[in-house]
C-alpha positions as CSV (number, residue, x, y, z in Angstrom):
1,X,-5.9,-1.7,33.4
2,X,-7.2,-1.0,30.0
3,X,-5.8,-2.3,26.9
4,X,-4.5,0.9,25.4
5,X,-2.7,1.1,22.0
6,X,-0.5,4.0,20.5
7,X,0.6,4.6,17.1
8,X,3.9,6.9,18.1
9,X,5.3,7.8,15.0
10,X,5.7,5.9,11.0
11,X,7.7,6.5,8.3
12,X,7.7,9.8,6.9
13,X,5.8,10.3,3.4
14,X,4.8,6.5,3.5
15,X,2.9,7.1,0.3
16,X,6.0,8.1,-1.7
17,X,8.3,5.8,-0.5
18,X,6.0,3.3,-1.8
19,X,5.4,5.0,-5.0
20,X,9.3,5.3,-5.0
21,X,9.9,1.6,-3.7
22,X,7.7,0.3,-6.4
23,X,8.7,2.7,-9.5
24,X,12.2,1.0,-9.3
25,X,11.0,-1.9,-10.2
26,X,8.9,-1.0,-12.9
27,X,11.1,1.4,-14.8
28,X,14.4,1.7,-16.4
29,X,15.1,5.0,-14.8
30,X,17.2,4.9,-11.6
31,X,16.0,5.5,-8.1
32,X,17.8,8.7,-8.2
33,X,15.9,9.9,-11.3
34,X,12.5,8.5,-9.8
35,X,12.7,10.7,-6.4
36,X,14.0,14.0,-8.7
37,X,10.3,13.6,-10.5
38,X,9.1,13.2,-6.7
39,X,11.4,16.2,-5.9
40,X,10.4,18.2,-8.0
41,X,6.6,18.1,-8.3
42,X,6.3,16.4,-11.5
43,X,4.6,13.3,-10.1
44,X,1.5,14.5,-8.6
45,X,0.1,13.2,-5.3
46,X,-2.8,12.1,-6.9
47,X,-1.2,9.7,-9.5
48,X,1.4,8.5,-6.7
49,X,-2.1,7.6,-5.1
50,X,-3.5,5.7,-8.0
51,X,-0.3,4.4,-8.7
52,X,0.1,2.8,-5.5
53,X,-3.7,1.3,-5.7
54,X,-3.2,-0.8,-8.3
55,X,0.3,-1.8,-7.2
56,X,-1.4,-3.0,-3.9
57,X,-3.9,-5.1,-6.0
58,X,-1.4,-6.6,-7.6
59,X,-0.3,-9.0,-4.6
60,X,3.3,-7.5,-5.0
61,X,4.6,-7.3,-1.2
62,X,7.9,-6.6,-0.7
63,X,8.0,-2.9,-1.5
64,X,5.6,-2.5,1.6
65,X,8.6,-3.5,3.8
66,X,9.6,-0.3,3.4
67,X,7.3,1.2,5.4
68,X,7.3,1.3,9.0
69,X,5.1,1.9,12.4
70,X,5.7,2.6,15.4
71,X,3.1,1.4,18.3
72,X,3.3,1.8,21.9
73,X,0.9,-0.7,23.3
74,X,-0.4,-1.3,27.0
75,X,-2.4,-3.1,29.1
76,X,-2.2,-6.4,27.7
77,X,-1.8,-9.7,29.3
78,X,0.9,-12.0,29.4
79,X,-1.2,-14.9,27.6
80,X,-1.7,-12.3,24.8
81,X,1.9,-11.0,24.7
82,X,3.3,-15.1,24.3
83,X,1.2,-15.1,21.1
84,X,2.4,-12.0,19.9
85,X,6.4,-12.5,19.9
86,X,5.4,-15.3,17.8
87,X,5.3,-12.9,14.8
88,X,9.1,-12.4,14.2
89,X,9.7,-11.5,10.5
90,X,9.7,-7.8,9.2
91,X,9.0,-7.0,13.3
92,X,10.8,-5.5,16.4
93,X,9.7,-5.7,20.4
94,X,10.7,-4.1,23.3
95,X,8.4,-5.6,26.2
96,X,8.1,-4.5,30.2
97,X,10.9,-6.8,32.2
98,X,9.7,-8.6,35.1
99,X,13.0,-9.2,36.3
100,X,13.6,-4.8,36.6
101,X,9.9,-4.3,37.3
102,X,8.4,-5.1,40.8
103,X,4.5,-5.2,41.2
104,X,4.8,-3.3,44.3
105,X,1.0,-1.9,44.3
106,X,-2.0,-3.5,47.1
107,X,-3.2,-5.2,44.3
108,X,-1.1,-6.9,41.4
109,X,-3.2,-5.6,38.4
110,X,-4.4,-8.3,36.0
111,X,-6.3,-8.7,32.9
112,X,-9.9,-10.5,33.6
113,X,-11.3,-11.8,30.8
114,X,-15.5,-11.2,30.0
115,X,-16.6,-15.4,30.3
116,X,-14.9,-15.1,33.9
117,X,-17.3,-12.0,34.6
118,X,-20.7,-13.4,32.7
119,X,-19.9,-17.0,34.5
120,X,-21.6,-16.9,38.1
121,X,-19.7,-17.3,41.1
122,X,-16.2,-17.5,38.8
123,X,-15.5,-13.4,39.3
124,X,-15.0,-14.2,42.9
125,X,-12.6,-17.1,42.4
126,X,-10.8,-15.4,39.8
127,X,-10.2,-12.2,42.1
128,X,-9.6,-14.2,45.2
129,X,-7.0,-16.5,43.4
130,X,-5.0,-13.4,42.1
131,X,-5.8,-11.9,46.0
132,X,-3.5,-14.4,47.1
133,X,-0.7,-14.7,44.0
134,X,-0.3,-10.8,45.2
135,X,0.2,-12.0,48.7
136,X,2.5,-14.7,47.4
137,X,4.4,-12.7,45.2
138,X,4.8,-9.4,47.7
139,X,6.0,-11.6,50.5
140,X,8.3,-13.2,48.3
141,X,9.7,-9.4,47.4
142,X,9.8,-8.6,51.6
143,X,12.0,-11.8,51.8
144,X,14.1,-10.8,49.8
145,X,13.7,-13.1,46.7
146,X,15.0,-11.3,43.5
147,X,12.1,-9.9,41.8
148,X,13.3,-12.4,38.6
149,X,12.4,-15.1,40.8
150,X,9.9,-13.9,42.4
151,X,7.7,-13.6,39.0
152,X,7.3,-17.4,38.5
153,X,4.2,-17.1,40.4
154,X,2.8,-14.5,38.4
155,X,0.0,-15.2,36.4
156,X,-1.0,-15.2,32.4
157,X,-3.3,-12.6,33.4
158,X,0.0,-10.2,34.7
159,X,-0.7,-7.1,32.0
160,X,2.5,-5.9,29.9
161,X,3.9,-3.3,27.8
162,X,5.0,-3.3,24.5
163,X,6.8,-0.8,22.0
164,X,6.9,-2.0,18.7
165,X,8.4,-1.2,15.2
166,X,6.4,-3.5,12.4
167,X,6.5,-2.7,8.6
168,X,3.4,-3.0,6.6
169,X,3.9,-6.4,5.0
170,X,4.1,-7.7,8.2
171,X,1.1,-5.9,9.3
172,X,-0.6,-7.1,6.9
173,X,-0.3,-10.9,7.8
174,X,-0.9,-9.9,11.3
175,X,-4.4,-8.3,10.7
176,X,-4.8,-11.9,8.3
177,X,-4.9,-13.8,11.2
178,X,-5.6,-11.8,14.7
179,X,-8.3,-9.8,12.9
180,X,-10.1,-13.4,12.2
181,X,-13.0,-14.6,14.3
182,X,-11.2,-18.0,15.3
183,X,-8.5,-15.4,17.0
184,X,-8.5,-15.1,20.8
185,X,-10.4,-12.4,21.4
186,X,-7.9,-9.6,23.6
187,X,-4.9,-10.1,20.2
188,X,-8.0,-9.7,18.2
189,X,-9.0,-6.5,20.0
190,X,-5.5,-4.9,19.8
191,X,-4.8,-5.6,16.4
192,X,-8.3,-4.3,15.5
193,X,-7.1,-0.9,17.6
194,X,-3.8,-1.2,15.6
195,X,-5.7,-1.0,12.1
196,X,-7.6,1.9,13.1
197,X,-4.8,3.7,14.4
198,X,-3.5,3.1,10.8
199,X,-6.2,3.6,9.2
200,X,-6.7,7.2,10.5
201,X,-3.3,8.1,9.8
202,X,-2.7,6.7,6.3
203,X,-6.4,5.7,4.7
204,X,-4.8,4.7,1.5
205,X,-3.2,1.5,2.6
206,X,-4.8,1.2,6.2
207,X,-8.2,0.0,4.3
208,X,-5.6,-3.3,3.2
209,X,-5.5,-4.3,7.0
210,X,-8.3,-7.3,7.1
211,X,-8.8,-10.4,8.3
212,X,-7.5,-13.0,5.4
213,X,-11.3,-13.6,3.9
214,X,-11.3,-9.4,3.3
215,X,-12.3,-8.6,-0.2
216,X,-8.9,-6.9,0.1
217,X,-7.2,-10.2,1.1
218,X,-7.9,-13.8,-0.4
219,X,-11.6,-12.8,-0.5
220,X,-13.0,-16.3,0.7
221,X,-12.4,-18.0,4.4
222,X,-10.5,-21.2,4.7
223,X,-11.1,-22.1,8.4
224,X,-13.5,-25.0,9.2
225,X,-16.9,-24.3,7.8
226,X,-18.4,-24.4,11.8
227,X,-16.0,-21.5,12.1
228,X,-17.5,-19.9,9.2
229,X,-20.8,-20.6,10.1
230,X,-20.3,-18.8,13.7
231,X,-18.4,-15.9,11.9
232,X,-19.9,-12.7,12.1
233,X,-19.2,-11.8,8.6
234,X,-19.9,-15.5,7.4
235,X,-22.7,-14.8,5.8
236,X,-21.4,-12.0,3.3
237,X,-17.7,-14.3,2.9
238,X,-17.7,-17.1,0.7
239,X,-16.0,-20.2,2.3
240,X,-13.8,-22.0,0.5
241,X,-15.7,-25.4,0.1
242,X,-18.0,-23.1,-2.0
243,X,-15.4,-22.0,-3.9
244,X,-14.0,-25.6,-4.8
245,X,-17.5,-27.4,-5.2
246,X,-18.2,-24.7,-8.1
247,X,-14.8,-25.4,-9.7
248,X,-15.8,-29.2,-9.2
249,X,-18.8,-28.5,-11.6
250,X,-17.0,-27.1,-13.9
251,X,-14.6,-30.0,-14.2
252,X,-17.5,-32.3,-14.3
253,X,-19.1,-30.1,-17.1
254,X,-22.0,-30.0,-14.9
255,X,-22.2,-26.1,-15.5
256,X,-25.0,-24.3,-18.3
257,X,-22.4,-24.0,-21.2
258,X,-22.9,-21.1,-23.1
259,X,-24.6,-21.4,-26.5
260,X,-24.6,-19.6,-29.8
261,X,-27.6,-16.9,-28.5
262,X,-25.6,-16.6,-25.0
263,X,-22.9,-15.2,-27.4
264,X,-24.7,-13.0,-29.2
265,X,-26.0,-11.3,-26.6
266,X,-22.8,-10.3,-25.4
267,X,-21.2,-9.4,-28.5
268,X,-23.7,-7.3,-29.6
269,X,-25.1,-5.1,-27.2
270,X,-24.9,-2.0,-27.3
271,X,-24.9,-2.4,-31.1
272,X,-28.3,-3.4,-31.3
273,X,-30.9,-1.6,-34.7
C-alpha cells in the first residue's frame, strides 16, 4: 500500500487572513477597518504579499495559527502514526479504528520498510512472519474474538489512515523536525509530501516549511556534528559548533580587528575622486 497524502481543502484566502491577522497588531485601526481596505480593493494583492514576507521574517508566529490545512493521509504504518499523535498543539486527528475495522483481505497489508528488502534473506522472514500474524489474526476473527482484541497481534507495520486539520505554526515545527535527516525516514517522507502539497497550493508561505537548519528556519543545524556530517545538506548548513567556535574568537579577541584604512574603505566608496 502506498503512502499517499492529500491536501483536501485550507483556509480560504490564507494570504489575507494573514495580512488581516497581522495588520491588527501593527495598527491602531480596528480589524473591522483593516478587512474594509481588504474589502474594498485598496490593499493590493501584491503589498498583502510583501507585507506578509517580511512579517514571516520577523519570527512572529502566532498570527499563522490562523491558518489552517486540511490533509487526508494514507498508507502509513502504525510505527509512523505513534510518532505522529505526538504532535498535539495547534493540531487535530481522526485515525482508521482497529476496533470497527477488520483486516478481512488474504493478506493483512503492511508497510515494509527498504533495509528489510536490500538485507538478504530478511524479505522472506519479514513476509513469512506477517504470513502467519494474518493467519493469527483471521482465525482469531473466525472464533469469534472481537476485532478490538483481536488487533493486539497486529504489527507496527499494520498501515493506517489519517485525516488531519494542522494550522501553519504548527506545520512549521513539524517540517523543523520530520523534514530533518536524523528523522525516520517514512514521517520524513510524508511530511516532505505534506510541504509540497503546500507548497503548490500557497508558494508564498509553503517555501517556510524546512527542516530547522533551512535558511528559512534557524539557518545552522544543532544535532550531533556525526549527524551533520552524514546530512545530505551538511555541507551547504553551518553546524552550530561553527557558529559558537567563531563567537569564541571573538570573545578571545582572536579576530583581525578592523583598523583605521579597513574604515575608510567602507565609508568612502562610492565617493572616491
Amino acid at each position: 500500500m502506498p503512502l499517499e497524502v492529500t491536501l483536501i481543502d485550507y483556509a480560504r484566502d490564507p494570504l489575507t487572513k494573514l495580512y488581516g491577522a497581522y495588520r491588527t497588531c501593527y495598527t491602531p485601526k480596528t480589524p473591522g477597518e483593516v478587512w474594509a481596505e481588504i474589502g474594498d480593493g485598496r490593499i493590493a494583492p501584491a503589498t498583502i504579499r510583501d507585507f506578509i514576507q517580511e512579517r514571516l521574517k520577523s519570527g512572529h508566529a502566532s498570527p499563522l495559527e490562523q491558518v489552517v490545512f486540511w490533509f487526508g493521509i494514507s498508507g502509513v504504518s502504525r510505527s509512523l502514526s505513534h510518532q505522529f499523535v505526538r504532535h498535539r498543539i495547534g493540531i487535530s486527528f481522526e485515525q482508521q479504528s482497529q476496533r470497527y475495522v477488520k483486516y478481512k483481505e488474504e493478506r493483512l497489508d503492511y508497510v515494509t520498510p527498504k533495509t528489510w528488502e536490500k538485507t538478504p534473506g530478511m524479505r522472506a522472514e519479514y513476509d513469512r512472519l506477517m504470513a502467519e500474524i494474518t493467519r493469527v489474526y483471521q482465525l482469531a476473527l473466525e472464533k469469534g474474538i472481537p476485532a478490538e482484541d483481536a488487533r493486539f497481534v497486529l504489527p507496527n507495520a499494520t498501515p493506517t489512515n489519517f485525516q488531519v486539520m494542522v494550522n501553519f505554526a504548527e506545520l512549521l515545527h513539524i517540517a523543523d523536525l520530520r523534514l530533518c535527516w536524523r528523522a525516520q525516514w517514512e514521517i520524513r517522507h510524508m511530511v516532505a509530501l505534506m510541504r509540497r502539497e503546500i507548497v503548490k497550493a500557497v508558494p508564498e508561505i509553503g517555501g517556510y516549511l524546512q527542516p530547522k537548519c533551512g535558511d528559512k528556519r534557524m539557518g545552522y543545524c544543532d544535532e550531533p556534528v556525526r549527524e551533520w556530517e552524514q546530512c545530505p545538506i551538511g555541507k551547504v548548513r553551518p553546524h552550530k559548533e561553527q557558529i559558537f567556535e567563531l563567537f569564541r574568537q571573538y570573545k578571545a579577541g582572536n579576530l583581525v580587528p578592523l583598523g583605521e584604512e579597513d574604515l575608510r574603505k567602507v565609508e568612502d566608496a562610492g565617493n572616491e575622486e
